[in-house]
SESEMAR-988746 format. One line per field, with one value per residue (C-alpha): residue in three letters; x, z, y. Coordinates in steps of 0.05 Angstrom, whole numbers. Layout:
// SESEMAR-988746
r = [ALA  ...]
x = [X  ...]
z = [Z  ...]
y = [Y  ...]
//
This chain:
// SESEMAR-988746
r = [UNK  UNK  UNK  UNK  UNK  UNK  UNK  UNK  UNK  UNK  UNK  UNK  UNK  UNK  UNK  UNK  UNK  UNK  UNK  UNK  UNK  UNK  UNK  UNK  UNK  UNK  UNK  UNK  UNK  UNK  UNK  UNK  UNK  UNK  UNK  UNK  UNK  UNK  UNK  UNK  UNK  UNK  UNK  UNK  UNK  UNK  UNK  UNK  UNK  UNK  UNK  UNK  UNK  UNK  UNK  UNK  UNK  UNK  UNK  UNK  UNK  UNK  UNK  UNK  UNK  UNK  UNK  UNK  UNK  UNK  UNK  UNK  UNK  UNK  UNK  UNK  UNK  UNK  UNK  UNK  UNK  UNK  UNK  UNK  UNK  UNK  UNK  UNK  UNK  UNK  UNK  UNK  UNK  UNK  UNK  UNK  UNK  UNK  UNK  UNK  UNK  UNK  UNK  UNK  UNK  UNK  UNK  UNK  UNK  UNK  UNK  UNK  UNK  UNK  UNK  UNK  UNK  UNK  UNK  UNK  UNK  UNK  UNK  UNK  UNK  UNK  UNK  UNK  UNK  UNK  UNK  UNK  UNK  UNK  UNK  UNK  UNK  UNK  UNK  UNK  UNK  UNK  UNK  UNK  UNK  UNK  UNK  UNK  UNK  UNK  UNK  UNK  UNK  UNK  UNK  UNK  UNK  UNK  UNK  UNK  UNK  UNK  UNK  UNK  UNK  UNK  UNK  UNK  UNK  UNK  UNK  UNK  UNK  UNK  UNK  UNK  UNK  UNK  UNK  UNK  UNK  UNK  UNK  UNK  UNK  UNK  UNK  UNK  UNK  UNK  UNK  UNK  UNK  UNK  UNK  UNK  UNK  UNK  UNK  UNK  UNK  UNK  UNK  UNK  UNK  UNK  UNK  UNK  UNK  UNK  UNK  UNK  UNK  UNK  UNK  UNK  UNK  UNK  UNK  UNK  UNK  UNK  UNK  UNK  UNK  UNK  UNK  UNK  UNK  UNK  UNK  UNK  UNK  UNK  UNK  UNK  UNK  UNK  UNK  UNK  UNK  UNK  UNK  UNK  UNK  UNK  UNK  UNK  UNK  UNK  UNK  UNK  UNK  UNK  UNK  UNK  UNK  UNK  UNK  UNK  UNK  UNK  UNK  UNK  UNK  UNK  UNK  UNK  UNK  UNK  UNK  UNK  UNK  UNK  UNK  UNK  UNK  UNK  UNK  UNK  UNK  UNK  UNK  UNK  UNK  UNK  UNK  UNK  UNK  UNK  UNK  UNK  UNK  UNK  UNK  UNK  UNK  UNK  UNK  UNK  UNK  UNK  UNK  UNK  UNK  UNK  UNK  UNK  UNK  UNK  UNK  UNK  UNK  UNK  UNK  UNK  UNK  UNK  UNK  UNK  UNK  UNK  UNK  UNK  UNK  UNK  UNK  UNK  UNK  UNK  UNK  UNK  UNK  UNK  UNK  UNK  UNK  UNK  UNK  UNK  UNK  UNK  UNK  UNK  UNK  UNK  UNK  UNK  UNK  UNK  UNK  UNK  UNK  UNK  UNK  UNK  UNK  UNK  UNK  UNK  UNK  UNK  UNK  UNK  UNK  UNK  UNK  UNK  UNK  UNK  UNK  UNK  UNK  UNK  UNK  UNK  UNK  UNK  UNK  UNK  UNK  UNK  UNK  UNK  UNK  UNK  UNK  UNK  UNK  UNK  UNK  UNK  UNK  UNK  UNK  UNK  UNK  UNK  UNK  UNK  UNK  UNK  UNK  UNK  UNK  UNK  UNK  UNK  UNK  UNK  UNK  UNK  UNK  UNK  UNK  UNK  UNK  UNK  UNK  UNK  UNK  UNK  UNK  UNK  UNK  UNK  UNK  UNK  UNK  UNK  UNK  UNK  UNK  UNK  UNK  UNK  UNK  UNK  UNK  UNK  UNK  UNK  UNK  UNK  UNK  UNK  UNK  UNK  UNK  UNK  UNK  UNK  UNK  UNK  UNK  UNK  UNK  UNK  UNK  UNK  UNK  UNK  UNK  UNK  UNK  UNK  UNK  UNK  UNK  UNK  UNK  UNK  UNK  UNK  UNK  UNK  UNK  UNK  UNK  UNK  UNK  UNK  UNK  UNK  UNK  UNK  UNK  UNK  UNK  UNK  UNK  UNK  UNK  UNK  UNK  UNK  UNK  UNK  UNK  UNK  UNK  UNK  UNK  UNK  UNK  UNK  UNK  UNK  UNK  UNK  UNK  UNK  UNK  UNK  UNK  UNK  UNK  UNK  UNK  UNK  UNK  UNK  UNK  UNK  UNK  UNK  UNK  UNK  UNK  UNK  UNK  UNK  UNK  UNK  UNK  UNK  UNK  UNK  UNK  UNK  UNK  UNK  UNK  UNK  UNK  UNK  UNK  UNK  UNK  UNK  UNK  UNK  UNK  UNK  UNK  UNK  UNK  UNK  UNK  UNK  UNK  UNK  UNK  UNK  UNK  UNK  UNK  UNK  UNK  UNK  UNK  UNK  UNK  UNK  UNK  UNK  UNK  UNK  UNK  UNK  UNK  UNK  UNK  UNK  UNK  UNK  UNK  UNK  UNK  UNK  UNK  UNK  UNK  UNK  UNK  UNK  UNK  UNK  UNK  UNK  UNK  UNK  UNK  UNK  UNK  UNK  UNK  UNK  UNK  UNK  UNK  UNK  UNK  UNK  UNK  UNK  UNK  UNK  UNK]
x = [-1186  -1217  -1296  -1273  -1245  -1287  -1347  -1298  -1291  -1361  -1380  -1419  -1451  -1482  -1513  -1564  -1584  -1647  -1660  -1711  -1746  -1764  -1775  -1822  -1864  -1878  -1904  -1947  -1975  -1964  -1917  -1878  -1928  -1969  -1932  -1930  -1877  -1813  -1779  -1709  -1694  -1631  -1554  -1535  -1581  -1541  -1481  -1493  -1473  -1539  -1580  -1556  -1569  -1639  -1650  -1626  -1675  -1734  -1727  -1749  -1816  -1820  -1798  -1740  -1758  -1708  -1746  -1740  -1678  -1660  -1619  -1684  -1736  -1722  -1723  -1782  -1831  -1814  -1838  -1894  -1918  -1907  -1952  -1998  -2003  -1995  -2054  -2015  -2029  -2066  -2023  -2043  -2050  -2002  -2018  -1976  -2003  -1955  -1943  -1927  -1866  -1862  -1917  -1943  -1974  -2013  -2007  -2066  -2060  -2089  -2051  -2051  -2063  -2087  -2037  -2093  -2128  -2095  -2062  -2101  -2075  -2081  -2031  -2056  -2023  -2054  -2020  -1997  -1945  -1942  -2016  -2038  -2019  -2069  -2121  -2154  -2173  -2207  -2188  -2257  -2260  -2295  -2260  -2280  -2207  -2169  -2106  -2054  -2029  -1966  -1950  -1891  -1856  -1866  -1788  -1795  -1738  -1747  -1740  -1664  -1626  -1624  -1685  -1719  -1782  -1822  -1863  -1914  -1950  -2017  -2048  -2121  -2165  -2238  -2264  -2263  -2302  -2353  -2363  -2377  -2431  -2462  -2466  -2502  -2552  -2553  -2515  -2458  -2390  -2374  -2344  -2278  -2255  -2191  -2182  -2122  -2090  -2030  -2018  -1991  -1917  -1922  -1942  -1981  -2033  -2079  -2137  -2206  -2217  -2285  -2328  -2396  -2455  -2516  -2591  -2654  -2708  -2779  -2831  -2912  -2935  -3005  -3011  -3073  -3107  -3175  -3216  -3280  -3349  -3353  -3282  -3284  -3338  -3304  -3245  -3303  -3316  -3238  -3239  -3305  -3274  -3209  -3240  -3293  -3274  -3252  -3313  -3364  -3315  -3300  -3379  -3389  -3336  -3355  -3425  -3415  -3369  -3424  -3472  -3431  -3410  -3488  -3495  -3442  -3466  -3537  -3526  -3470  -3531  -3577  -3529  -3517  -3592  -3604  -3542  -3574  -3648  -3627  -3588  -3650  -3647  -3662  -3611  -3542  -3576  -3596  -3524  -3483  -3523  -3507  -3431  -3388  -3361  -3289  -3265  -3191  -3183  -3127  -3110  -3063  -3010  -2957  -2874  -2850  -2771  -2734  -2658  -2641  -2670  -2678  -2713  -2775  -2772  -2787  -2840  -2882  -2883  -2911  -2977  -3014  -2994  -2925  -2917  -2964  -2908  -2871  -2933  -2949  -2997  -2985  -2983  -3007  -2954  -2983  -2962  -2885  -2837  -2754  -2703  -2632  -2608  -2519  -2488  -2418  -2358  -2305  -2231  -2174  -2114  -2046  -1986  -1907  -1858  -1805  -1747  -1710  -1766  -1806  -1848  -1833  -1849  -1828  -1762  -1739  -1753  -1707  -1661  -1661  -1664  -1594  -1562  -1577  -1549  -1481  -1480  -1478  -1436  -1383  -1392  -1379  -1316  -1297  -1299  -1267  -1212  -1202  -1201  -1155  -1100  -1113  -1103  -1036  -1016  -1034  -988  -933  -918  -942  -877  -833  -848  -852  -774  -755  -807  -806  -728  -705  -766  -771  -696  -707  -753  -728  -656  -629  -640  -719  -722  -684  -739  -795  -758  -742  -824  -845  -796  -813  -891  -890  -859  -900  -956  -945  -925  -956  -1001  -1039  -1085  -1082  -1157  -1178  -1142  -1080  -1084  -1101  -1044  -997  -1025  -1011  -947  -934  -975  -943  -868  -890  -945  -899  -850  -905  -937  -878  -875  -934  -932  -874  -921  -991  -967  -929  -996  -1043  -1008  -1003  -1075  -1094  -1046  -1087  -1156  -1134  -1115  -1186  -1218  -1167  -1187  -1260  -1266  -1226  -1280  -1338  -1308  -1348  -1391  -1423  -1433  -1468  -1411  -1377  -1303  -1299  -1320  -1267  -1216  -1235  -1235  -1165  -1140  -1164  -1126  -1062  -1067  -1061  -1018  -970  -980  -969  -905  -885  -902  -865  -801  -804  -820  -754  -710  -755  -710  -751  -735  -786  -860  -873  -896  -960  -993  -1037  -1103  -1092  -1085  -1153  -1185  -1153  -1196  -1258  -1271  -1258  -1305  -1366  -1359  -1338  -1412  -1448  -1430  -1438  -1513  -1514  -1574  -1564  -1595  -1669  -1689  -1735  -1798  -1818  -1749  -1758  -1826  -1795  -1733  -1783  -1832  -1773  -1750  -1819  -1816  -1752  -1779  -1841  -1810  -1753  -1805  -1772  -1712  -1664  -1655  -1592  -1620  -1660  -1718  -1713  -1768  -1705  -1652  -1697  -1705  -1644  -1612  -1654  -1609  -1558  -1591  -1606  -1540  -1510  -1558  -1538  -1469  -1485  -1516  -1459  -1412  -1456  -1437  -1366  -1364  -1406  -1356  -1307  -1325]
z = [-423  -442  -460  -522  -541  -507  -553  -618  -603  -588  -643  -680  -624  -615  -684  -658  -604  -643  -676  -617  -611  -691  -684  -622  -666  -729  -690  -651  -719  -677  -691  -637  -644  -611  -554  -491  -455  -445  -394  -389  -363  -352  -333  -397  -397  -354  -403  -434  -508  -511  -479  -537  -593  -558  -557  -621  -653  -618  -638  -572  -589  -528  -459  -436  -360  -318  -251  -236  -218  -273  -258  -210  -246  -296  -241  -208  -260  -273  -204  -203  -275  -242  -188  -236  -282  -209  -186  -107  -81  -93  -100  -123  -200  -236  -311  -364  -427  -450  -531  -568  -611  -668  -715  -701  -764  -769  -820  -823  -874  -888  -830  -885  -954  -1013  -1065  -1121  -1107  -1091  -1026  -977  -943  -900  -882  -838  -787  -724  -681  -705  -683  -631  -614  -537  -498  -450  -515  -550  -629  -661  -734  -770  -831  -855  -869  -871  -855  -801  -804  -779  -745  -740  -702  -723  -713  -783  -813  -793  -792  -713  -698  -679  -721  -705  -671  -676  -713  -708  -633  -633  -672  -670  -694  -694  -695  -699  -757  -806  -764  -745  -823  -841  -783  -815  -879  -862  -840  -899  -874  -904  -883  -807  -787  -748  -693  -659  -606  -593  -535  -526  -459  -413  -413  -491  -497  -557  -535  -568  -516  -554  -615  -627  -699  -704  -769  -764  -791  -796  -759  -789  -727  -731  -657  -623  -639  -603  -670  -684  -741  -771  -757  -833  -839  -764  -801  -867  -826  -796  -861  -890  -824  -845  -904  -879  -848  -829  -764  -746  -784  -727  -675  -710  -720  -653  -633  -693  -661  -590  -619  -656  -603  -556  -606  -617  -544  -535  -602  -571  -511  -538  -581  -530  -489  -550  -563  -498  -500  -563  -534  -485  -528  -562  -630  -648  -714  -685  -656  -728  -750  -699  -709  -782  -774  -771  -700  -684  -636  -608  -623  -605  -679  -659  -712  -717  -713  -776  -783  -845  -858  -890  -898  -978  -971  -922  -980  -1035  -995  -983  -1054  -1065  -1067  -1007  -1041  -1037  -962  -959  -996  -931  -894  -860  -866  -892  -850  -846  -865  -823  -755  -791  -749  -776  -716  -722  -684  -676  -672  -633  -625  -588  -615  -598  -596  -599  -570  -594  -612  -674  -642  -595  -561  -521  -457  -389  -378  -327  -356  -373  -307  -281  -315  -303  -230  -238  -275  -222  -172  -212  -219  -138  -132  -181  -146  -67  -96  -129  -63  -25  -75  -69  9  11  -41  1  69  36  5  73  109  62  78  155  163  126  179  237  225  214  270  331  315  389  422  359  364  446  421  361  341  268  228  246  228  165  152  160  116  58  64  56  -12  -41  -28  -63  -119  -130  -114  -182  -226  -212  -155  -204  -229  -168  -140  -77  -42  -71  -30  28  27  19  73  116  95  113  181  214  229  237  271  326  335  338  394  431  420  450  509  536  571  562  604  670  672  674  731  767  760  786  849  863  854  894  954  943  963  1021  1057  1042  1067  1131  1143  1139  1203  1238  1184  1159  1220  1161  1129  1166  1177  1133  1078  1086  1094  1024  983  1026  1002  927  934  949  897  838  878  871  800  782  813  782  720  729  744  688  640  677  658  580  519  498  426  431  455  517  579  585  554  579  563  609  671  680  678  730  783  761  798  858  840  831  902  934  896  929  993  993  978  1035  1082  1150  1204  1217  1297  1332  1357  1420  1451  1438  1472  1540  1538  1536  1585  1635  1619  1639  1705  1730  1711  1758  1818  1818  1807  1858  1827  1840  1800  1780  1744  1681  1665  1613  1569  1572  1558  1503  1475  1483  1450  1390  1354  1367  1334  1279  1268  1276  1218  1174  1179  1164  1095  1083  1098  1046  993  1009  999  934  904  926  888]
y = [-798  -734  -724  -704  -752  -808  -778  -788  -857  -872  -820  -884  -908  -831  -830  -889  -855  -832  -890  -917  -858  -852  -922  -916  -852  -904  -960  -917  -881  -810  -748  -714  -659  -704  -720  -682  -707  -757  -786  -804  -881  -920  -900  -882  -817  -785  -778  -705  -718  -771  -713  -676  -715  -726  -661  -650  -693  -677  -605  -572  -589  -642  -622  -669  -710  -724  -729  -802  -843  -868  -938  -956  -937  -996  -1044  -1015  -1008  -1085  -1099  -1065  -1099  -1165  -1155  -1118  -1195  -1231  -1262  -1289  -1221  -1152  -1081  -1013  -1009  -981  -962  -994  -1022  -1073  -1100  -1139  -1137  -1187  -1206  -1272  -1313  -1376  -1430  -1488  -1548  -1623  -1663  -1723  -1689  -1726  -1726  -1722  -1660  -1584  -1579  -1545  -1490  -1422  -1371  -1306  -1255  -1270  -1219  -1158  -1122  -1071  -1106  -1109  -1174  -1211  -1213  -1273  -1286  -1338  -1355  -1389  -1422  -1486  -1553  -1627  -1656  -1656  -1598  -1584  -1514  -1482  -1425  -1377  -1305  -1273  -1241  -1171  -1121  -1113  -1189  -1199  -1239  -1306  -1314  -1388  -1368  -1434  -1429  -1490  -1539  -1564  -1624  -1610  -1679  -1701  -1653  -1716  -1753  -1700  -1681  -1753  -1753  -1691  -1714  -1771  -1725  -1686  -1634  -1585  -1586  -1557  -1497  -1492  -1445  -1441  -1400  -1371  -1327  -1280  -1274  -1219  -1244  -1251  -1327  -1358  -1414  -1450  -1451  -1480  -1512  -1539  -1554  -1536  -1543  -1500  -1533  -1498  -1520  -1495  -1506  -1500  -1479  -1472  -1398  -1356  -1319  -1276  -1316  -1304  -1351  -1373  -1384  -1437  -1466  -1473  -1512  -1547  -1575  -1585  -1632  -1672  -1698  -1718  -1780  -1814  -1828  -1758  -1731  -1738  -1718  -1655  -1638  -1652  -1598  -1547  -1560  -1543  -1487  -1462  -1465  -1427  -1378  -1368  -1363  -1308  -1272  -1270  -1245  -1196  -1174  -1165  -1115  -1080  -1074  -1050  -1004  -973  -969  -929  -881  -869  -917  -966  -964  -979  -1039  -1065  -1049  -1079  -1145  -1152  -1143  -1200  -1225  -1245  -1288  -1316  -1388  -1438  -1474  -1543  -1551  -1597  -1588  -1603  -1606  -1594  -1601  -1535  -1469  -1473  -1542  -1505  -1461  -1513  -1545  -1472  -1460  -1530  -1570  -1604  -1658  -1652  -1654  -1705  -1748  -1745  -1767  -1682  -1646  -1578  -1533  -1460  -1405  -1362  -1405  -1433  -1408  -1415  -1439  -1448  -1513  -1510  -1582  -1565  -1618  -1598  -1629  -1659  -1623  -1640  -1605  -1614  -1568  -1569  -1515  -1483  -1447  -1500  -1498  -1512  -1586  -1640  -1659  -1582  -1563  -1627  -1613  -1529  -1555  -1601  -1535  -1500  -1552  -1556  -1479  -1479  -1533  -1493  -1437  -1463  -1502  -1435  -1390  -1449  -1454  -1372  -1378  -1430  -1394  -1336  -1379  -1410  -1341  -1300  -1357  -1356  -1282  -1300  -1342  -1286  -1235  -1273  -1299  -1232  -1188  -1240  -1268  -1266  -1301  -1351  -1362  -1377  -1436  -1462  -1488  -1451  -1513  -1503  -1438  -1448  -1504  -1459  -1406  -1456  -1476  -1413  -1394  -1468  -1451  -1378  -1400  -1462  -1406  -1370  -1434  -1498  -1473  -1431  -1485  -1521  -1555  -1550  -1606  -1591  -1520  -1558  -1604  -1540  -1506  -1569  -1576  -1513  -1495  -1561  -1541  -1465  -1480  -1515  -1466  -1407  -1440  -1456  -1369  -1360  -1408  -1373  -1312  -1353  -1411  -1374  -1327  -1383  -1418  -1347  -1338  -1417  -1410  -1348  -1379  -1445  -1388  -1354  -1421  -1442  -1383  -1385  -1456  -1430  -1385  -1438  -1464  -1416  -1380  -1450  -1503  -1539  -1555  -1617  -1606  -1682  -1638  -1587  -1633  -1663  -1590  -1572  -1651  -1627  -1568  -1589  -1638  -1584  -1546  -1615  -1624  -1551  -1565  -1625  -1588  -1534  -1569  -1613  -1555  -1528  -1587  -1605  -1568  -1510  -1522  -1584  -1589  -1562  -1617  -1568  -1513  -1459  -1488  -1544  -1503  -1475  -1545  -1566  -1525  -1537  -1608  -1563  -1508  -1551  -1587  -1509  -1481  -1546  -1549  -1461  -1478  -1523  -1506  -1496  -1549  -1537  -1513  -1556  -1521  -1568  -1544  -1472  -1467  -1503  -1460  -1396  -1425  -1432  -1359  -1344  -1365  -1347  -1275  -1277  -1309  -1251  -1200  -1162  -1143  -1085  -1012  -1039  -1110  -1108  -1158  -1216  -1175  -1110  -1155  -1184  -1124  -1098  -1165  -1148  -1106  -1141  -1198  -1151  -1134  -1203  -1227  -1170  -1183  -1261  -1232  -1195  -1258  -1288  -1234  -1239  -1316  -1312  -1264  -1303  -1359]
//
């Protein structure tokens, strides 16, 4: 296969190569005189013909990247966005604003519609296309019924055919009941919200839903104001005639009002006076007198609440009279003050889904979970059922070329009608291998290879037993000599030991050494073409009873020395050296011969250690 020709072959395939780029540009609403830079991803930008054709249509006005690996970069950059949206753990961020590719559209209607009057309905694009994820919109409108919501992918020329457009459905309840409440209070119909989110991995939710009416509150409060004497007086007088009763309480008050209004305006007028006498005139005095004082006064109103904002206005161009219908008084414009009270209900919401795109709930994910199971089930039976053709294949070809290799030593242990057995296995197995063996299970395979490995298997043993079996008695006759001597030796290296004791390992001994006789005469006189009387792995066992009671009575300590008898045996040494104080040149005292014994000593212990060593390793 020649480039050439791979790139006429795939010449189609070539002329798309742009198509994602152009693509990319129009979504975006930019020009590649805008862009500064690209960056090659993925295997496929390493063949040079798609370079090309990049190239070609980007005109050399944008610089082509390839600094990045670009089979890892794919799978890195994933990584890194899902620790990015991860909230387990913290990493660096890494800057990648993510879209959204299909248009998303909402559709609201009457959950039961009345058959007399128009359908209700609303149809809007929620979510654009090529719109940020991880954002939230509320769609608003205002409704007295309960509706119902369906969320859908819009057809768009991007969405791959045969895409499930339906996503969710919503059955939004409680606005009828809420509306009917509001009436009753003389209220309009509510307003709606639905809140809705797209999430960073491209999810649409419907998150809050709640219905709320808005009523003006018009409110009269104590307001703090500056008011002239005549004018408190004139409400002085309003309040005389309102009642009898109220009449004398209210001159009582204007009255002590008065008075200390007087007061205040007296002495006020006195510091003025005096201010102006000593100026020099007597004129500003006069003036100042004849103006009219102000004072701050607290006027008590009343709240008065109305349903609606046009209704507060009715009732302010209107008579006294008029509010007094409603049993308020009127009160004054100047203190009204308009508040806006919200009445919010949140609603109930109801999830269920119509298609193939559904969330991840309880019985999904049990189901997921048993698919999952099964999967690895398949697949453990699978790589068994390749291991065992293999084992039965491998076998197979195992017997071929040991008949033909090993033919003297098999023919030593075998007869020609067991070989010919084996042979005529082997050719019946291959072929069943490549006709009915094909589509065989598992414990068919087994079976074969059981069928097979029991005759062979024999005679391959018996193979191998001829050199395994004569060195395994060589080496036990050698390790049964090891001990004999060493136990010879404890005669005088280890007074612990009793000589009972070495009677009983020497006993032990020559019992092997009698059945690895017996064994080796009747493996002399047994027909080699049948089971051997023995096989190698039985001969080792046979010394370790021996070993274990050798390694105990080795770590036997030796007999403790008493101390009473040493002290009397050097007390006596003691004086038999003072009474022959007088000794000759020739004669040495006990303290020289002690002295002179000590290396001697020294060297007698040293060689005890090294008798240790030797028995050790001789074990």
């Amino acid at each position: 296969m020649t480039r050439s020709k791979m790139e006429e072959l795939c010449a189609d395939l070539f002329e798309r190569v742009a198509t994602p780029i152009a693509e990319a540009l129009k979504a975006a609403n930019v020009t590649l005189d805008e862009i500064d830079g690209m960056e090659l991803i993925g295997g496929g930008m390493r063949v040079p013909r798609i370079q090309q054709e990049i190239r070609s249509f980007l005109q050399d006005k944008v610089e082509l990247g390839l600094h990045i690996n670009s089979d890892e970069s794919m799978a890195l950059g994933a990584a890194f966005h899902g620790a990015n949206i991860s909230t387990a753990f913290k990493v660096r961020h890494v800057g990648l604003a993510d879209v959204n590719p299909f248009p998303i559209s909402i559709r609201l209607s009457d959950i039961r519609p009345n058959t007399e009057e128009e359908e209700w309905t609303k149809q809007a694009t929620m979510f654009k296309a090529g719109g940020k994820v991880g954002i939230k919109k509320t769609i608003a409108f205002t409704h007295d019924k309960d509706v119902h919501c369906a969320i859908d992918y819009e057809e768009a020329e991007t969405l791959p055919e045969g895409t499930e457009l339906s996503m969710e459905r919503y059955n939004v309840t409680g606005i009828g009941k809420f509306a009917a409440e509001m009436q009753e209070k003389g209220l309009g119909s509510p307003k709606v919200s639905l809140q809705f989110e797209l999430s960073l991995s491209g999810v649409t939710e419907l998150v809050k839903a709640e219905a709320a009416v808005e009523e003006m509150v018009v409110v009269t409060e104590e307001v703090e104001v500056e008011v002239d004497d005549d004018d408190e007086e004139e409400d002085g007088d309003e309040k005389k005639n309102e009642t009898a009763s109220s009449e004398e309480a209210t001159e009582g008050k204007t009255e002590e009002k008065k008075e200390a209004t007087e007061t205040k305006e007296e002495d006020k007028t006195t510091e003025e006076s005096g201010n102006a006498t000593a100026e020099g005139g007597n004129e500003t005095a006069t003036e100042g007198s004849k103006k009219k004082k102000k004072k701050k006064t607290t006027k008590l109103v009343e709240k008065v609440r109305l349903r609606q904002k046009k209704h507060a206005m009715w009732f302010a161009k209107h008579a006294l009279t008029d509010w007094e219908l409603f049993g308020v008084r009127k009160p004054d414009p100047a203190f009204v003050k308009e508040k806006k009270k919200v009445h919010k209900r949140s609603l109930a919401v109801e999830v269920y889904n119509v298609g193939r795109i559904r969330p991840y709930s309880d019985e999904l994910k049990d189901e997921s979970v048993f698919k999952m199971t099964e999967l690895t089930r398949k697949d453990k039976e699978r790589v068994m059922l390749e291991e065992a053709r293999n084992k039965v294949e491998s076998y197979i070809y195992h017997i071929k070329n040991k008949l033909v290799d090993d033919e003297e030593v098999i023919g030593k242990v075998s007869t020609e009608e067991q070989r010919e057995e084996i042979r005529k296995l082997a050719e019946d197995a291959e072929e069943w291998m490549y006709d009915d063996g094909y589509n065989a299970n598992l414990a068919t395979m087994e079976d074969k290879y059981a069928e097979l490995s029991g005759p062979a298997g024999k005679i391959f043993t018996r193979v191998m037993e001829l050199e395994a079996r004569p060195k395994a008695m060589k080496d036990l006759k050698e390790k049964l000599g090891k001990i004999a001597n060493l136990v010879k030796k404890w005669e005088t290296d280890k007074p612990q030991v009793t000589s009972e004791e070495r009677s009983d390992v020497l006993e032990k001994i020559q019992e092997v050494e009698s059945w690895m006789t017996e064994m080796e005469e009747a493996q002399e006189k047994a027909d080699p073409t049948e089971d051997p009387v023995f096989n190698s792995a039985e001969v080792p066992l046979k010394s370790k009873d021996i070993e274990v009671l050798v390694t105990r009575l080795h770590r036997k300590p030796k007999p403790k020395v008493e101390k009473n008898a040493t002290k009397a045996e050097n007390a006596t040494n003691t004086t038999e050296g003072g009474a022959d104080s007088n000794t000759t040149d020739g004669e040495s005292t006990p303290s020289e011969e002690e002295s002179n014994s000590t290396p001697d000593k020294e060297e007698e212990k040293t060689s005890t250690e090294d008798t240790k060593d030797e028995e050790s390793d001789e074990l």
